[in-house]
C-alpha positions in Angstrom: -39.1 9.5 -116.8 -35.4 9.7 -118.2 -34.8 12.0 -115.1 -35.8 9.6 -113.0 -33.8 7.1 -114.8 -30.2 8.9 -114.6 -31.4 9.9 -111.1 -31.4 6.1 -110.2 -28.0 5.5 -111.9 -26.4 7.9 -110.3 -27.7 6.5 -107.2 -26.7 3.4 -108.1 -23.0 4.4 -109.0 -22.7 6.5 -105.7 -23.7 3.6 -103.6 -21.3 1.1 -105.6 -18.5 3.5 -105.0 -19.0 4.2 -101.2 -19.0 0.3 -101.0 -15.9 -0.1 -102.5 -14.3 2.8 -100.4 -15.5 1.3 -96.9 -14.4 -2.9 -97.9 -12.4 -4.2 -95.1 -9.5 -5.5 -96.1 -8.3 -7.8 -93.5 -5.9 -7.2 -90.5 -2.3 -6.8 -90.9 0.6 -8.9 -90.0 1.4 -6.5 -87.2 -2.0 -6.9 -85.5 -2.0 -11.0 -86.1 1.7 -11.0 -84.6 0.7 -9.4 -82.0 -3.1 -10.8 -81.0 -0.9 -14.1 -81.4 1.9 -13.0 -78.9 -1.0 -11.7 -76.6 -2.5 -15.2 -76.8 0.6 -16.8 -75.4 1.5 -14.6 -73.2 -1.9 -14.7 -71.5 -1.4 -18.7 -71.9 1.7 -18.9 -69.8 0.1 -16.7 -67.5 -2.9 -18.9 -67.0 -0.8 -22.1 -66.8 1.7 -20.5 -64.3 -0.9 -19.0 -62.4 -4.0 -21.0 -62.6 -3.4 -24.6 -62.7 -6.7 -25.1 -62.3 -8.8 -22.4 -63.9 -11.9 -24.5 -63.3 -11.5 -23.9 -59.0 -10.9 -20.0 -60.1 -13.4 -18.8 -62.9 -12.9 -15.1 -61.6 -9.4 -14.8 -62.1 -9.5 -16.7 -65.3 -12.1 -14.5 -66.6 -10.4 -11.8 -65.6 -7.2 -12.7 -66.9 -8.6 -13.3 -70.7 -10.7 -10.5 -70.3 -7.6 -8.4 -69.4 -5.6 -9.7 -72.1 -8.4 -8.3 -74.4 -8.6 -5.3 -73.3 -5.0 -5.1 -73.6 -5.6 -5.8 -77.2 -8.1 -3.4 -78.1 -6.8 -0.8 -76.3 -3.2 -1.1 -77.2 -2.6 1.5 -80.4 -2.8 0.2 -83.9 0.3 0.4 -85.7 0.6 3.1 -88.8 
């Protein structure tokens, strides 16, 4: 039974540090600055180009939906 016991700590203590190791930490200022600057680019865009994105759903979706992949295709910084 005290096998079994130090088995289940070091389980334990495995699982705490893998947990630790894998925490996201939040996005940088680079990536906010630049989601942001995405945002309002795409904005001026949208009010240049579409007035009245409610007569144009396709080219409003595809403009946001551009501007996203944009963003998640566009490298992370290092």
């Amino acid at each position: 039974m005290k096998d079994l016991d130090k088995a289940l700590a070091d389980i334990t203590a495995i699982r705490s540090q893998l947990a630790r190791g894998t925490e996201f930490r939040g996005y940088g200022p680079v990536t906010v600055a630049a989601t942001g600057l995405l945002a309002l680019l795409a904005a001026a865009l949208q009010a240049t180009l579409l007035p009245d994105a409610a007569a144009s759903t396709f080219s409003y979706l595809m403009l946001w939906t551009g501007m996203a992949a944009l963003a998640v295709l566009s490298p992370a910084p290092r």
